[in-house]
N, C-alpha and C positions, 0 to 999 in steps of 0.2 A: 067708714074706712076701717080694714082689719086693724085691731092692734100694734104695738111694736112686736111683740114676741108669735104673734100670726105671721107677720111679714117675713120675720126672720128664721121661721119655719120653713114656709114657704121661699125663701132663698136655699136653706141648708138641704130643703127635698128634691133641688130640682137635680134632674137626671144626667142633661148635656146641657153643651151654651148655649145650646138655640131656646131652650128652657129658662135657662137663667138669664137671656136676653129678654124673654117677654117678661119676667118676674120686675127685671130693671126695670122698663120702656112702661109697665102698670103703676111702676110707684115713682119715678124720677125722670118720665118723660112729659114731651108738651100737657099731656092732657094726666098726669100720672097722679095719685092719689097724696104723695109729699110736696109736688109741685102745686096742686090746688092749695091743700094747705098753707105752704108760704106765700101763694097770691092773697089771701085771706088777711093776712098779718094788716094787708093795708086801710083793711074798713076797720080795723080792730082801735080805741081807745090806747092812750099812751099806757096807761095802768095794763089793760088787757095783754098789749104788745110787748111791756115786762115780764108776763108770767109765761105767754104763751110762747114770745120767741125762742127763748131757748132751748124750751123742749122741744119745737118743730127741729131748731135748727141740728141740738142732738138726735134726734131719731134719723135725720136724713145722714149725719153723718156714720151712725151706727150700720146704717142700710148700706152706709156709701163703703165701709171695711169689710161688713160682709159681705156685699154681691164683689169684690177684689181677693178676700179669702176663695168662697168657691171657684170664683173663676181661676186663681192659679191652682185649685184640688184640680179640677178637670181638665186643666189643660195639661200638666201635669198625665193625671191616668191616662189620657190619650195619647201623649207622649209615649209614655210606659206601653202600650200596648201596641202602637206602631212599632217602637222595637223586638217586641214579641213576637210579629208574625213579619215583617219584613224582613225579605232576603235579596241578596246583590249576589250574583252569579258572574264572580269572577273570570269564569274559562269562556263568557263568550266571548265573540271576536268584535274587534273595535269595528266601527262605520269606515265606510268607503274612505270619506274625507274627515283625517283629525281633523278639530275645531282648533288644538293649541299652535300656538307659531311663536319665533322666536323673535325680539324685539331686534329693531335694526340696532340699536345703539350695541347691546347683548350681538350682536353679528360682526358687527366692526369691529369689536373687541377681541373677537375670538381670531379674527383674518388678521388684525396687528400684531399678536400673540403669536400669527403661526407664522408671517413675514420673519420675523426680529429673531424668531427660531431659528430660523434657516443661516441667520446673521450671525448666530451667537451668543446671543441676549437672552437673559432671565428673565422671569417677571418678577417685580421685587413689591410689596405693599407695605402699606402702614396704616397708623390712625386716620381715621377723619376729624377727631377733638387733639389738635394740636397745641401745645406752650409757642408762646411766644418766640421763645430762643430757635426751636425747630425751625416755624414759620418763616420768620422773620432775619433775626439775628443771626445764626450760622450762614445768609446766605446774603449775608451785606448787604441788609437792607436797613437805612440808618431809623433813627429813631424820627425825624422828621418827615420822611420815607411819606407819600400821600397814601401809598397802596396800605398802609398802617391806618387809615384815616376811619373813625365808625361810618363813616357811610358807602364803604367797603368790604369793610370787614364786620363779619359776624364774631362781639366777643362774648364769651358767658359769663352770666352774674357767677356770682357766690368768692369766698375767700379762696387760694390758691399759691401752691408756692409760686407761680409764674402764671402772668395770663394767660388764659385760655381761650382759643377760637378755633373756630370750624375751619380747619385749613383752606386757604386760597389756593394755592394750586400743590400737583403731587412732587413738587421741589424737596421737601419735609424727606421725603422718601430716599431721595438720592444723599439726604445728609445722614441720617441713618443707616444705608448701608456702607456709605464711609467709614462709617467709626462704628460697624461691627465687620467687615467683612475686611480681606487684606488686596490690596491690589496684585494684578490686574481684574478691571471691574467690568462688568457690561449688561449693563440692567436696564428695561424700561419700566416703567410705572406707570399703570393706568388705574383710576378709579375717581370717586364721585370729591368734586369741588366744591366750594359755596364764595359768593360774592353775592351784596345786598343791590340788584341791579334785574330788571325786568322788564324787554320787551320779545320784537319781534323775531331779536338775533340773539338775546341776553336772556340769563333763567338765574332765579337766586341759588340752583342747583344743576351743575353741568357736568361732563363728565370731559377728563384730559388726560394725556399720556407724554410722558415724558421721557426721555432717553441719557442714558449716560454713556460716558466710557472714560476710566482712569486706567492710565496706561504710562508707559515711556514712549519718548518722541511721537507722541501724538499733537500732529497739525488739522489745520483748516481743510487741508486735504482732506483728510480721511472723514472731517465733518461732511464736505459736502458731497462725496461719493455715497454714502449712507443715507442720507437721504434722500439722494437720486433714486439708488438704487429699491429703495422703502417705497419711493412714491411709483416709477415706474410698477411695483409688483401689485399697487395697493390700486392705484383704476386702471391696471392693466391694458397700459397703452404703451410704448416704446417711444413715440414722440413726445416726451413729458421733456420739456424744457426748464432751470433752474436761472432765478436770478439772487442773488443774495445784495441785500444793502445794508450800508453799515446801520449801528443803530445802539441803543444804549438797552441793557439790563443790568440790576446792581450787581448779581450773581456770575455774570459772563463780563469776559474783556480777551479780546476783540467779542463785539456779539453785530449779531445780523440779523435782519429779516428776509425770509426766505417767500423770496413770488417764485409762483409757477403759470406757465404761459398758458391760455384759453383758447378756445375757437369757437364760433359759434354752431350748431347743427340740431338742424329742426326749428329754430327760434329759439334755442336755449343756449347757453350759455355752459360749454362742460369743458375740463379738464384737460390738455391738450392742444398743442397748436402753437402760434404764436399769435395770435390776433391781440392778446392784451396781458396785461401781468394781472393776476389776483396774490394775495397775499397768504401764507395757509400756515407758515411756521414760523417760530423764533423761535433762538441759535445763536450759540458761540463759542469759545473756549471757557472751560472752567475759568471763574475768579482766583487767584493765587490763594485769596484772604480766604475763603471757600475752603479749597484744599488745606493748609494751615488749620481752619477752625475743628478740621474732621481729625486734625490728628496726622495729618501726611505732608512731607516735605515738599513746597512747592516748584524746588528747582530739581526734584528727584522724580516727581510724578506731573504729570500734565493731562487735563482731557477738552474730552465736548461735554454739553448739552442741549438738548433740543425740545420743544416742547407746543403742543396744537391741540385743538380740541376734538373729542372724538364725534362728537354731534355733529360740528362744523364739515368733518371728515366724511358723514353720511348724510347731511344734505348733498353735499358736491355729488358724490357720488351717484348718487340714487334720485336727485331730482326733489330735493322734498324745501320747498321755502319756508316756515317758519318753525324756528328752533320749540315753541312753546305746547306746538302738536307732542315733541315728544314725551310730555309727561300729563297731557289729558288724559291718557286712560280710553281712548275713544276705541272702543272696537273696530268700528269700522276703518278708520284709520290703516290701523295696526294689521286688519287682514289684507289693507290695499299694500301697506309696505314690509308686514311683518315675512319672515322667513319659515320653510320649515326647520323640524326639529332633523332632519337627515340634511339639510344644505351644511353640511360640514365644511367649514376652509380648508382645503390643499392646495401648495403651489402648482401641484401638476395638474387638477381637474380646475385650477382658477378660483381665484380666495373666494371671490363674490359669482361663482357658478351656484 
């Protein structure tokens, strides 16, 4: 067998990896010249197996830093020298068919956005790491409140003037722009949620949109014309039927759940008709305690809010049954449902044209 300082010659000269591959595979493969070596150790005498082990055992490790030195010098210089001669020519023309598309959820978003435009709505955002007080408390929700419960709520460790969690829905948002903004208000809010909950309709990350309006003499009217009016434009049907039932939220009083009527066609189950109620919003007048917490008088100001999932909103739409497709990453998927980057929402060429 070469020596130690032969072998690691014979590392430091080799020229490429395919070089310094057979350098390794001679000295630390099946049949390799450290690997006989340390099979050897076991005819060896306990005295013998003291002197001898360790110098096999450090030589191979010696072997084992140097064949990992050269290997990052050369991968390295080839690196180097791929950027040397490679060039990306810019000015040619793209392929027939982009590859990119836009994500149904990123499409929804942008067609609720251009709906709520048309309406008079801003978009309004906020944090996703919310306090408690935001979350929870401005929006009377008691302290025994379940939806407060950890196996709901995502909260994070560490010291804080107030706990801290990944906000549960974009509620946080509408108290925010309460007490920075002055009435009259009309904002929706969309963007990403967390609840600790996973299945086939449930994601620990989902994405909702929620609507406001603080205003004077604002009634249940004007709630549920706005949302006709939303859902009519959003699957672009005309016969979109509304049913509202009472219902409790800590933040709304009176509040509602909002069905909208079904039909069936093709075998499926879509948007429209009366054949059945499905369920797709909740709704009600602000909380007075609400109004009050943001800073504003509740016999001076009154509104709605409304609030649904966007995901939910592009299954219905588009056919797609399980909510958990949306964040596999599947390509394939994503070209069956994704959009292009030109299907831009207009109400006059149709949001989801």
């Amino acid at each position: 067998m070469d020596d130690a300082s032969t072998l690691l010659d014979r590392i430091i000269a080799a020229p490429d990896l395919a070089s310094l591959e057979a350098v390794r595979v001679s000295a630390l493969g099946k049949s390799g010249e450290i690997t006989a070596l340390l099979k050897s150790l076991g005819g060896m005498t306990s005295d013998q197996r003291a002197v001898e082990g360790p110098r096999i055992h450090a030589l191979r490790e010696r072997v084992t830093d140097a064949l990992a030195a050269r290997k990052d010098e050369l991968e390295g210089a080839q690196l180097e020298a791929r950027l040397a001669t490679e060039r990306l020519d810019l000015s040619l023309p793209a392929g027939d068919v982009p590859q990119g598309s836009v994500h149904p959820v990123s499409q929804v978003m942008d067609e609720l956005a251009e709906i709520f435009a048309d309406l008079g709505f801003a978009v309004a955002e906020g944090p996703e790491i919310e306090d408690d007080w935001h979350n929870f408390t401005a929006l009377n929700i008691p302290e025994t409140h379940p939806a407060r419960a950890m196996h709901d709520t995502f909260y994070l460790a560490g010291e804080h003037d107030r706990p801290m969690v990944l906000r549960t829905h974009t509620s946080p948002v509408q108290i925010r722009t309460m007490m920075s903004q002055k009435p009259p208000i009309r904002i929706i809010a969309p963007g990403r949620v967390y609840r600790s909950d996973s299945d086939a309709t449930h994601t620990p990350m989902f994405h909702q949109i929620e609507g406001l309006v603080i205003d004077k003499g604002i009634t249940m009217g004007h709630l549920k014309w706005t949302l006709e009016t939303f859902l009519k434009a959003f699957f672009e049907r005309d016969d979109i039927v509304l049913r509202l039932r009472p219902s409790y939220f800590p933040f709304t009083e009176p509040s509602a759940e909002v069905d909208v009527g079904w039909s069936m066609e093709k075998g499926r189950r879509v948007i429209g008709g009366s054949d059945g109620w499905m369920e797709v919003l909740g709704s009600g007048m602000v909380h007075p305690r609400v109004i009050a917490a943001c800073g504003l008088d509740p016999d001076e100001w009154q509104g709605f809010a409304f609030g649904t999932g966007v995901d939910r909103l592009a299954m219905l739409k588009y056919g797609m049954d399980d909510l958990r497709a949306f964040f596999d990453g599947d390509l394939r998927w994503l070209r069956h449902y994704g959009f292009s980057a030109l299907d831009v929402p207009t109400l006059s060429g149709g949001v989801g044209a």
